[in-house]
N, C-alpha and C positions, 0 to 999 in steps of 0.2 A: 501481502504478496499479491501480486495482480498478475491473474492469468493472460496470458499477451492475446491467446484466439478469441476468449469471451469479449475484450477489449475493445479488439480491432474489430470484431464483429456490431458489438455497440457502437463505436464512434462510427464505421463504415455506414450503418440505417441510419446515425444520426446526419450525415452529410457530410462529417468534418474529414478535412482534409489531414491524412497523417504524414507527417514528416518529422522533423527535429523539434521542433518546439510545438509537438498537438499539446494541447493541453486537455485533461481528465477532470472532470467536474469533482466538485469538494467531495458529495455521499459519495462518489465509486473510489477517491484517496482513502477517508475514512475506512471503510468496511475494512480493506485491506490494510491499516495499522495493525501491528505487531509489541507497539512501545512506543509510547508510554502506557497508552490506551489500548490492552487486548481485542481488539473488537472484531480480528481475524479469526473463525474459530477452524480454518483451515491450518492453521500455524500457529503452533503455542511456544512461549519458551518458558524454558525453567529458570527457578527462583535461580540456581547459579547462571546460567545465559544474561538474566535481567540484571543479577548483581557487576557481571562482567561489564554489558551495558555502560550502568551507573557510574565506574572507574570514570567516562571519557565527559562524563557531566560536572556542570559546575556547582561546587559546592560552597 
């Protein structure tokens, strides 16, 4: 999950320009995965959320 103020805050010191296509560096996507990779610990999901998940992957 990415907080939109911390974001905009960071890209804004960084220089970058935001509009439609800003693009967010790989570690600030990361931190914020949910799934597959928990590595958000702002937002967790449960074993049934991830099994739901799972249903739209390929098997």
């Amino acid at each position: 999950m990415l907080e939109a103020a911390p974001l905009v805050a960071q890209l804004t010191e960084r220089g970058v320009r935001i509009g439609f296509a800003t693009s967010v560096r790989r570690h600030v996507w990361e931190d914020a995965e949910i799934y597959p990779s928990p590595n958000n610990g702002a937002l967790g999901l449960t074993p049934e959320q991830v099994s739901m998940i799972e249903l739209f992957g390929d098997s």
